[in-house]
C-alpha positions, 0 to 999 in steps of 0.5 A: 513768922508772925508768932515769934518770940518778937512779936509775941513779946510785944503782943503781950507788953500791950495787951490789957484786962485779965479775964479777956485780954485785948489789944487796941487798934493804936498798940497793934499798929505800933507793933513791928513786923519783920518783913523780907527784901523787896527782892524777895517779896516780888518773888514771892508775888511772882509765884503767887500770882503764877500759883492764882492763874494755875488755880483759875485755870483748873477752876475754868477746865473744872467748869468745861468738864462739869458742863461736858458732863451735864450734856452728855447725862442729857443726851444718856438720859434722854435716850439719844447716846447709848453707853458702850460699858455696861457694869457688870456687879459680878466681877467684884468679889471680896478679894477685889479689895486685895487688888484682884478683879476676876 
């Protein structure tokens, strides 16, 4: 939206130099952009505020499995939790990449 034909006709209507244009804060702020509604920007604020807590959300469950993560390598390393899966090289063989595992 904000590279439109209108808007673009007005940038360059006020732009001034040739070898490195620009634009001053006076033209800029006489530039009109097209906004929506007021109905139609609080539904969008609505969904990006929803989209924000979803984010902080992961970001907090994120954190929790990080630190779940750095004890349980604690407890691994230290001696106090033996893994009950070994891995076991053998079982990957270049048909492993088609999908197959023997």
């Amino acid at each position: 939206m904000l590279v439109s034909n209108h808007i673009e006709k007005q940038v360059y209507a006020r732009l001034t130099g040739t070898g490195y244009p620009a634009i001053n804060e006076n033209d800029l702020k006489e530039i009109k952009f097209p906004l929506p509604d007021l109905a139609c920007q609080t539904l969008i604020g609505g969904e990006l505020t929803e989209i924000e807590k979803t984010i902080s959300l992961y970001s907090m469950y994120s954190n929790l499995l990080r630190k779940q993560r750095r004890g349980l390598m604690q407890k691994v390393l230290a001696g106090g939790m033996e893994l009950g899966a070994r891995f076991d090289a053998g079982i990957f063989r270049e048909s492993a990449l088609a999908g197959e595992i023997r």
